[in-house]
C-alpha positions as CSV (number, residue, x, y, z in Angstrom):
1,X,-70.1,19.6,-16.1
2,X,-69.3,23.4,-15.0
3,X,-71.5,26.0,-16.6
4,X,-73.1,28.9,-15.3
5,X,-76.8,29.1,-15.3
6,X,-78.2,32.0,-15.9
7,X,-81.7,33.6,-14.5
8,X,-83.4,33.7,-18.2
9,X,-81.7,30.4,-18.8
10,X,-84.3,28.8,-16.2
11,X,-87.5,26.4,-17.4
12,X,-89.7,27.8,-14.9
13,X,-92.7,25.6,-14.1
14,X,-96.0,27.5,-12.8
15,X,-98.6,26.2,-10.3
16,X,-101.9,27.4,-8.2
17,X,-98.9,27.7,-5.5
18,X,-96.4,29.9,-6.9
19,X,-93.3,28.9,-9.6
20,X,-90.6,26.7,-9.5
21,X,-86.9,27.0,-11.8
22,X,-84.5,24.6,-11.2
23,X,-81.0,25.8,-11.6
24,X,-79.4,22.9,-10.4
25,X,-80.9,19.7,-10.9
26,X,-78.9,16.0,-11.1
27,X,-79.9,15.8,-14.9
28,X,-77.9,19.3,-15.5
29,X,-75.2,18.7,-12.8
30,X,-74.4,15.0,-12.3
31,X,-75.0,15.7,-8.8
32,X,-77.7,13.6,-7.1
33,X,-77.8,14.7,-3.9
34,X,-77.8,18.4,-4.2
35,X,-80.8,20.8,-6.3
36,X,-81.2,24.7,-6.2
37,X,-84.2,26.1,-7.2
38,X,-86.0,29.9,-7.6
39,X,-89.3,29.6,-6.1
40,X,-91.8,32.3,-6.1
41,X,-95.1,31.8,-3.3
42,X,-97.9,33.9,-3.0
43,X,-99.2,35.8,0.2
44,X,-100.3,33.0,2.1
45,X,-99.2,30.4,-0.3
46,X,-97.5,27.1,-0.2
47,X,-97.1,23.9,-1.5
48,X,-98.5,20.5,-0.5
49,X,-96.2,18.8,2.1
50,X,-93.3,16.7,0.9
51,X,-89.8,15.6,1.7
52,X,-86.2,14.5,-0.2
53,X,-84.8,12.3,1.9
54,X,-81.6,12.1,-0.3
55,X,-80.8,15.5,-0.7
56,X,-79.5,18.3,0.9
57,X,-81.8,21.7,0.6
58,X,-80.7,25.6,1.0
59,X,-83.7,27.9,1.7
60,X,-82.8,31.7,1.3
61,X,-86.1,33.7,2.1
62,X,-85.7,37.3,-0.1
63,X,-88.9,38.7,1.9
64,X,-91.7,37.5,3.6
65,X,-91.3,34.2,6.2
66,X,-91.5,30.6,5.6
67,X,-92.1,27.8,7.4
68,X,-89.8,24.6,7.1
69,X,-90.2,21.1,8.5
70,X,-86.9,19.0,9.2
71,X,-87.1,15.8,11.1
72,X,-90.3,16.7,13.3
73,X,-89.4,20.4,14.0
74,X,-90.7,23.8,12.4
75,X,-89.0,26.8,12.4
76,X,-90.5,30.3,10.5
């Protein structure tokens, strides 16, 4: 299915850490390996720890830093 997804076209979930959208997501896509999400965090805020073994991630930092965790290493 090819579509283009739109910003206000976006479920957006809120929680104490921030927001989540998924814009693409294997219900939407077919795709089950691959997701793209708009997430909002806080000053200081993250979420609880987690991982997708069987998908591939992008992380594009707008402002501010992150901290992600792949395979036993952190990088900010």
């Amino acid at each position: 299915m090819s579509r283009f997804v739109m910003k206000d076209e976006i479920d957006v979930a809120e929680f104490d850490w921030g927001n989540a959208g998924m814009r693409i997501s294997p219900p939407s896509t077919g795709c089950t390996t691959f997701v793209a999400m708009d997430v909002n965090l806080g000053p200081g805020g993250g979420h609880p720890f987690h991982h997708h073994p069987d998908q591939d991630e992008v992380i594009i930092v707008k402002s501010g830093a992150v901290t992600q965790f792949l395979e036993g290493e952190s990088r900010t």
